[in-house]
C-alpha positions as CSV (number, residue, x, y, z in Angstrom):
1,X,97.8,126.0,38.8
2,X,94.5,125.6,40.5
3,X,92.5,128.7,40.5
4,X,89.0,130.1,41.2
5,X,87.2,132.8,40.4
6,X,85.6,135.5,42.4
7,X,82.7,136.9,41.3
8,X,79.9,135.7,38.6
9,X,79.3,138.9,37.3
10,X,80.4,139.8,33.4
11,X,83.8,140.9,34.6
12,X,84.4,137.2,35.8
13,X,83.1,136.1,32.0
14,X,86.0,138.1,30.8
15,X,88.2,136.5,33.4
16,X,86.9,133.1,32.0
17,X,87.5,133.4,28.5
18,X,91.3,134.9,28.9
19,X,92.2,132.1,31.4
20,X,91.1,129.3,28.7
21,X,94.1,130.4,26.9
22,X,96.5,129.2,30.3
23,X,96.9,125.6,29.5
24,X,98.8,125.6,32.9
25,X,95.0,127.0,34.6
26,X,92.8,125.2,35.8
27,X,89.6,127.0,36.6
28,X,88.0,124.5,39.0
29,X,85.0,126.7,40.5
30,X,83.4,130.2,41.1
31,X,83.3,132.1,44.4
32,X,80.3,134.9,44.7
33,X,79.3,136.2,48.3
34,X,75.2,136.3,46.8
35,X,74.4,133.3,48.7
36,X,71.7,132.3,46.2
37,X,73.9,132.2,43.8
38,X,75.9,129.3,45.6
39,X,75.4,125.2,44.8
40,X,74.3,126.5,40.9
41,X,76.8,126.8,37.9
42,X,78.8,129.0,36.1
43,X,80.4,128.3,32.9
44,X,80.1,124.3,33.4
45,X,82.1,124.8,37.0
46,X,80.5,124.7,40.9
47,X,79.5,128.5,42.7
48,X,81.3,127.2,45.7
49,X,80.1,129.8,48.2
50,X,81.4,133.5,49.6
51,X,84.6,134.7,50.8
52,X,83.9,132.8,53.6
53,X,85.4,129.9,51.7
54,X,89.2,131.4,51.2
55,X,90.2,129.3,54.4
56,X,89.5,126.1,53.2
57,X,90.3,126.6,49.6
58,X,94.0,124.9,49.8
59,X,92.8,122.1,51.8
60,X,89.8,121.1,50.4
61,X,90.0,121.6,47.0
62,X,93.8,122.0,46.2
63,X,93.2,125.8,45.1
64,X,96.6,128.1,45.3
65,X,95.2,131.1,43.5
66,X,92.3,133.4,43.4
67,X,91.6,135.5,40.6
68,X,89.2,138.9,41.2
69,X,86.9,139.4,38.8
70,X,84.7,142.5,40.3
71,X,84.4,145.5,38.8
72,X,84.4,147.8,41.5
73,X,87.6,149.0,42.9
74,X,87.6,149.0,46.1
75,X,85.6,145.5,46.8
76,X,88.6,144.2,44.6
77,X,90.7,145.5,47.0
78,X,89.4,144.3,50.2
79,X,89.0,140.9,48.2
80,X,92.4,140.6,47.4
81,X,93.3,141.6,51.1
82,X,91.1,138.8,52.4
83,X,92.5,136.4,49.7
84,X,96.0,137.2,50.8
85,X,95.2,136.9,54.6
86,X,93.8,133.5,53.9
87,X,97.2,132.4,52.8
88,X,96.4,131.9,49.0
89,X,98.3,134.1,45.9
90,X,96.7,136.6,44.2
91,X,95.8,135.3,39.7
92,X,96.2,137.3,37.2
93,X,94.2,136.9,33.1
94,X,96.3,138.7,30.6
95,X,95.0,137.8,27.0
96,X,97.6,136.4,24.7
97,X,96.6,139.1,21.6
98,X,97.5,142.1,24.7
99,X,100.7,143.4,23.7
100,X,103.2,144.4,26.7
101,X,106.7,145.5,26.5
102,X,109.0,142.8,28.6
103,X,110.1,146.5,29.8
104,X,106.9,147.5,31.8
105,X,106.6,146.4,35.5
106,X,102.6,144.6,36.3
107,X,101.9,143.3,39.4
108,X,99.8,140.9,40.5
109,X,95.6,140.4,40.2
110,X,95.5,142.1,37.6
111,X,93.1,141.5,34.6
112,X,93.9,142.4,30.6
113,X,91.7,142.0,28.0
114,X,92.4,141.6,24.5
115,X,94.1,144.2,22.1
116,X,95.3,146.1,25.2
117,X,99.1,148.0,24.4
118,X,101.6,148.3,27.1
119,X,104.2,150.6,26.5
120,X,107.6,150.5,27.5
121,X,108.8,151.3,31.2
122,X,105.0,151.3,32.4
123,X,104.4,150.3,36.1
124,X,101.1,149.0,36.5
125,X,99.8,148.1,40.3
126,X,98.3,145.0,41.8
127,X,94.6,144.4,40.7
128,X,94.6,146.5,37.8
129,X,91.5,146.4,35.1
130,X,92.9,146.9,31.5
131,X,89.9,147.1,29.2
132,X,89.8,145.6,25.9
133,X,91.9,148.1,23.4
134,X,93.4,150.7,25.8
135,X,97.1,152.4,25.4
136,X,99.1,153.1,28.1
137,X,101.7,154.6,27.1
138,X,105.4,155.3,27.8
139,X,106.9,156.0,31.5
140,X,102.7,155.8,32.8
141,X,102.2,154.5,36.2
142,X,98.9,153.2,36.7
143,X,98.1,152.3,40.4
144,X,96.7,149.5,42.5
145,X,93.3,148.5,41.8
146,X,92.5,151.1,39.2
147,X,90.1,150.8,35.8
148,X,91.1,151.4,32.8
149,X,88.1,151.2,31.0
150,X,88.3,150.0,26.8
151,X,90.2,152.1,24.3
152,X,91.3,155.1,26.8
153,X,94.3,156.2,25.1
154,X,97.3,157.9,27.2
155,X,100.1,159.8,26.4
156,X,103.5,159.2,27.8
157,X,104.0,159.6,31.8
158,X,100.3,159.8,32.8
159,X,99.8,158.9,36.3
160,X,97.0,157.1,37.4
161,X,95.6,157.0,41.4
162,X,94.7,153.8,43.3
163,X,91.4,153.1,42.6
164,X,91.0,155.6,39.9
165,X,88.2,154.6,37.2
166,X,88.9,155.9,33.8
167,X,85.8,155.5,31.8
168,X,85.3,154.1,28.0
169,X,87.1,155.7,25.2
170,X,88.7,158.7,27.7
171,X,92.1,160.5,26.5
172,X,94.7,162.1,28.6
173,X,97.0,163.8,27.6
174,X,101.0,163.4,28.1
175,X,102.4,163.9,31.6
176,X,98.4,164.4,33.4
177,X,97.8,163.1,36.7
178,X,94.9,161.7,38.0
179,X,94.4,161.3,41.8
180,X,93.6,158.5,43.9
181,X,89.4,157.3,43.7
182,X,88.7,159.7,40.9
183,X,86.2,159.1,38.0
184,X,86.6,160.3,34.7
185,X,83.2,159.9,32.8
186,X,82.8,158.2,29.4
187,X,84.3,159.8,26.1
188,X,86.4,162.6,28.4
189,X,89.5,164.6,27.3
190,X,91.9,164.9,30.0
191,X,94.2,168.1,29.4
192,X,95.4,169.1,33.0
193,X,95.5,167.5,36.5
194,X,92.3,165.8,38.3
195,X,92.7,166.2,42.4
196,X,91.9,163.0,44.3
197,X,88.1,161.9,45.1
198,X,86.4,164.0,42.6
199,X,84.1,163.4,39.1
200,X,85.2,164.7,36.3
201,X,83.4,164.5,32.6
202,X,84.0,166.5,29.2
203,X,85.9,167.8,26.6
204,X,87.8,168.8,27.9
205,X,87.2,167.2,31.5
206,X,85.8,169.3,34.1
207,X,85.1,168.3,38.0
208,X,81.4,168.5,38.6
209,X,81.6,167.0,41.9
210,X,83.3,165.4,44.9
211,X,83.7,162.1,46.1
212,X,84.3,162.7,49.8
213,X,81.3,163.5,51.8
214,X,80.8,167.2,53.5
């Protein structure tokens, strides 16, 4: 399989490192829509140019997947929409040492990084970020184009919102919803429900603020 990368940030290092373990991957360039980026390298392979290229992927370079390596949610999902529309599949980079149940459902795009635990029966959307170290656990639906950030812990039948960010080190306790474009801040303890475009940070995790503008 063909694939290149969007993005040359640190997320698209991770995405790197994780796909060097596909021996059926080959990573032949980068994508990056910084135009002075484009013509250098990254990693040994060619910053081909900006989104602009999806189109002509297939043909001139024999590419069949893109894999999105940007960290914020919803630029990864208007990427994957514009991937999709230009005809090419969606990659995903789960590391080998990530441990997921042959139960759990993940779609596609997504990204997992080493020592992550799935649980069994776990649905997790399309263009997911699993940091390194995080548990989701039993029954938890996590959904499209969400971050889980490293070593958040769940308990059974959390429910995570699209583009939801769940910072470093946050736990949530069993059968907590988040909503949709929430961010829960770094080290937080999730006890009860967080609404839909809000920030919320503590111990345990208070809203301070909203996300949609008055």
């Amino acid at each position: 399989m063909r694939v290149v990368i969007f993005g040359t940030g640190e997320n698209s290092a991770q995405a790197w490192h994780i796909l060097l373990h596909q021996a059926d991957v080959e990573v032949i360039g980068f994508l990056d829509d910084d135009a002075a980026k484009h013509g250098s390298l990254h990693f040994g392979r060619p910053v081909i140019g900006g989104q602009e290229h999806f189109a002509s992927l297939r043909a001139q370079h024999a590419v069949t997947h893109v894999l999105v390596a940007i960290g914020n949610n919803a630029a990864r999902r208007s990427t994957h929409e514009a991937v999709r529309a230009a005809g090419l599949a969606l990659a995903s980079a789960i590391h080998p040492r990530a441990v997921i149940d042959p139960s759990a459902r993940i779609g596609v795009g997504c990204i997992v990084e080493m020592g992550v635990f799935v649980h069994p029966e776990v649905t997790i959307g399309d263009g997911v970020f699993l940091g390194g170290s995080c548990v989701i656990a039993h029954h938890s639906t996590v959904g499209h184009h969400a971050l889980i950030g490293g070593g958040v812990v769940f308990g059974g039948r959390v429910t995570i919102g699209d583009e939801a960010l769940i910072g470093v080190g946050v736990a949530i306790q069993p059968h907590v919803s988040i909503g949709a474009r929430s961010v829960i801040g770094v080290g937080s303890a999730v006890i009860k429900d967080i609404p839909h475009d809000v920030i919320a940070v503590g111990v345990p995790a208070k809203v301070i603020r909203s996300l949609v503008a008055s």
